[in-house]
N, C-alpha and C positions, 0 to 999 in steps of 0.2 A: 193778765193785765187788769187794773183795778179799774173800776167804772167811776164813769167821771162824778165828782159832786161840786163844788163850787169852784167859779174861777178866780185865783189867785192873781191879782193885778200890782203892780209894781204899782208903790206907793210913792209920792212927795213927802221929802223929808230921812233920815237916817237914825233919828232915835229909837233907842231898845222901847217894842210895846206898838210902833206904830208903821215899822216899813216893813210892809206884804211883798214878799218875792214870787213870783212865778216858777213853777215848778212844773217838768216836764216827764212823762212816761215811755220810755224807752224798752218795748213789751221783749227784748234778748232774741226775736224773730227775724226782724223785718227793719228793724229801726237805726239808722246811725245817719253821721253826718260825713260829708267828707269836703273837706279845699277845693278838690279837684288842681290846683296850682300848690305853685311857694307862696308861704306868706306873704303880704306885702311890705317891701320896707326890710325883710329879714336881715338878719347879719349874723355870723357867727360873735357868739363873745361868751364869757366863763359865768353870767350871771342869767339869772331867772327866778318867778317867782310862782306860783302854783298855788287855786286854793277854788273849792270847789264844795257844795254841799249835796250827798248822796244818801240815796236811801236803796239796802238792798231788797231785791225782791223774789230774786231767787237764783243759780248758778251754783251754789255751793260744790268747791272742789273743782270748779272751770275755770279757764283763765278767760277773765271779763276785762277790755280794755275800756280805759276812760279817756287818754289822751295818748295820739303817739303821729311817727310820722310813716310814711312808707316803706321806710328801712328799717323801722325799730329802731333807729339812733336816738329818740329822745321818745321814753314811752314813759306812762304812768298807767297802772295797772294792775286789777288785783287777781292776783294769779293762781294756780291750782292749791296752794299752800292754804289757801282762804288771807295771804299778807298782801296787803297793799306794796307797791314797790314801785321807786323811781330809778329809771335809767338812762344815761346822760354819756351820749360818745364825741367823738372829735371826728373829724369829715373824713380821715383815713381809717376810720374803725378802730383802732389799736392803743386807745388810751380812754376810761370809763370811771363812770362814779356811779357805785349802784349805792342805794339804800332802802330799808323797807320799814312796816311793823316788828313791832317784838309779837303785836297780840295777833288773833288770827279773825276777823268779821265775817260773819255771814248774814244770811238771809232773816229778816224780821222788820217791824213797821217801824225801825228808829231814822230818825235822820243824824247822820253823822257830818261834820265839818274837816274838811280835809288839808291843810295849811302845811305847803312847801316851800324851802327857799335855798340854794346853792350858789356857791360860789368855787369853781375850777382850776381858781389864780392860784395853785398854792400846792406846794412837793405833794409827795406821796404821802398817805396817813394825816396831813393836815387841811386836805380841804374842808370849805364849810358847809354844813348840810342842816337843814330842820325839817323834821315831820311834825306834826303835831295834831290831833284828832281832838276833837273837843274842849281845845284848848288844853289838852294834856299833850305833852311829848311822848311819843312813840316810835322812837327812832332804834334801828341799828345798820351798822354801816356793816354791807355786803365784800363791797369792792371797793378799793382807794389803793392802788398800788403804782398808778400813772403820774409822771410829771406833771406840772401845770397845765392845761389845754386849754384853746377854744370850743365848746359846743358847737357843733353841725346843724344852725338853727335853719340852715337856706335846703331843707329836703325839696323835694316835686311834688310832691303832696301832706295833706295831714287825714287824718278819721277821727272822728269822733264817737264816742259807742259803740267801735270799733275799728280793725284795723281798715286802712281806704279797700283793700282787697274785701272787704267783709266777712271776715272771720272773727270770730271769736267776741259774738255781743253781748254787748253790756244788758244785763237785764235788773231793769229799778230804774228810780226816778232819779233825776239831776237836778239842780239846781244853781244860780251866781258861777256860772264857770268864769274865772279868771287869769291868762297866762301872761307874763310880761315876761317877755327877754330882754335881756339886756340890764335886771334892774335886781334890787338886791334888797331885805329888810331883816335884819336880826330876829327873828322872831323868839329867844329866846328872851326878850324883853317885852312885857307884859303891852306896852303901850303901842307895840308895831301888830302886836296880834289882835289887839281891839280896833283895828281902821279894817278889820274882814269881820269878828266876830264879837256881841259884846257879852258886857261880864256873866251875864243869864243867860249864855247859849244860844241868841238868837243873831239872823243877820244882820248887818248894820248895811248903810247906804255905800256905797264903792262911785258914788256920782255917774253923771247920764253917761260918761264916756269911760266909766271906770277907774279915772286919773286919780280920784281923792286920796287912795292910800300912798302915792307917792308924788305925786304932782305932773305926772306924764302918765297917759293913757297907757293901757297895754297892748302886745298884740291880738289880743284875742278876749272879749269879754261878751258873753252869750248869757241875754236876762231876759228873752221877748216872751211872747208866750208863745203855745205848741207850735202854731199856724208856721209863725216867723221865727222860731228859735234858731235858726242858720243864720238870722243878720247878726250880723256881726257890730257891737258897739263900739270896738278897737280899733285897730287902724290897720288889720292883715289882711282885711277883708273876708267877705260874706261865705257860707257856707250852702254846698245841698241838702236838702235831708230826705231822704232814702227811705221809704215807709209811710205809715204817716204816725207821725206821736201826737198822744193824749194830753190832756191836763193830769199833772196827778191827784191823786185823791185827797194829799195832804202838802203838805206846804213844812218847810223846815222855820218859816216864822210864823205858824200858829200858835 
C-alpha cells in the first residue's frame, strides 16, 4: 500500500487542467465496500452505463473485482486473464452479455479510464456494447448468443473492491466510480466520451450528483475522499466500507 502524500480534493468547476478528483487506496487485504441491501430505486431494464478511473497496484493473474453484485449477475472485473471483462445476466440466469479487453493490464503507476455502456434490447449478435480505456476502444464481444433481455439490476446486495462475500480484492487505487442503470450513451461518439473524460486524459466534472453526463443522476456515483468514500452521491444509496482505505499517492488528474 503506498504512503500517503497529498490530499486530493474534489474541485469546483469541470474544465480539463483545474478539477482534482479524489482518489482512494484499496490495499487487496482488507479493503472493499459493500450495499449491504438492493439498490435503491433498482429496476431491471436492458441499459447501463459504467465508468471508473483505476490504477493497478498489484494482483497480476488474480481475478480483482471492481463492481458486481452477490450473484455475479452483473460484475465488472478484471480477471485471472490480466482482461477487464463485463458481465451482464437477466434475473433467470439463462440469457448474458459478456464482453471484455482485447489487451491484457496489469500492475504499474498508470492511471487508466475505464468507460462502459450496453444496451440488451436487441437479438442475438446485435446487442450494443462499448468498452473503451483511455478513450481508445477495447472491446471484444465474449458472449451474445441470448434474445433480448432485461438485466437483474434488483440483486440483495452489491461489493465493491470486491465480491460482498469478500473474495477476490481489488488491489490499486480507484477513483469517479460511476454506475447508472437504466441509462445509455453511445460512446463510440467522441462527444458522449468527453462528459467522463477530456480530450488530454484527464477527469472532467460529472456534477455534485453526477447527472451532467446525462441529465438524471445515477445509481451509484462514489467521489468522497477515503474517510467517506461509501457515501454515496447517486440515488441507490450509501455504502460500508470494510477496512480502512488510504488517500492515494496520486490522483488520475494530476
Amino acid at each position: 500500500m503506498f504512503m500517503l502524500s497529498k490530499m486530493h480534493a474534489l474541485a469546483v468547476g469541470g474544465a480539463d487542467g483545474d478539477f482534482a478528483v479524489n482518489a482512494v487506496d484499496f490495499d487487496g487485504t482488507n479493503d472493499y465496500l459493500t450495499r449491504g441491501a438492493g439498490l435503491t430505486g433498482a429496476a431491471d431494464s436492458s441499459t447501463g452505463i459504467l465508468s471508473v478511473w483505476l490504477r493497478l497496484d498489484g494482483g497480476n493473474g488474480a481475478n480483482m473485482e471492481v463492481w458486481c453484485d452477490d450473484a455475479l449477475f452483473i460484475e465488472f472485473i478484471r480477471d485471472s486473464t490480466d482482461r477487464f471483462k463485463a458481465i451482464l445476466y437477466n434475473a433467470a440466469g439463462n440469457s448474458r452479455l459478456e464482453f471484455r479487453t482485447v489487451t491484457q493490464y496489469t500492475a504499474n503507476a498508470a492511471w487508466r479510464h475505464f468507460l462502459l455502456s450496453w444496451n440488451t434490447a436487441f437479438s442475438a449478435s446485435n446487442k450494443l456494447s462499448h468498452l473503451y480505456v483511455n478513450d481508445v476502444s477495447d472491446k471484444s464481444v465474449v458472449s451474445d448468443i441470448a434474445a433480448s433481455f432485461n438485466i437483474d439490476y434488483t440483486r440483495g446486495n452489491w461489493g465493491f473492491g470486491a465480491v460482498p462475500s469478500a473474495s477476490q480484492k481489488f488491489n490499486g487505487c480507484m477513483a469517479e466510480f460511476y454506475f447508472a442503470m437504466g441509462q445509455y450513451l453511445d460512446f463510440s461518439v467522441e462527444a458522449n466520451r468527453r462528459k467522463f473524460i477530456s480530450a488530454t486524459g484527464k477527469p472532467v466534472s460529472l456534477g455534485a450528483d453526477g447527472s451532467l453526463p446525462t441529465g438524471s443522476a445515477p445509481t451509484v456515483y462514489l467521489n468522497n475522499p477515503a474517510a467517506s468514500f461509501g457515501t454515496n452521491k447517486g440515488t441507490g444509496g450509501n455504502f460500508t466500507i470494510t477496512g480502512t482505505l488510504d488517500t492515494a499517492s496520486t490522483s488520475p488528474s494530476d
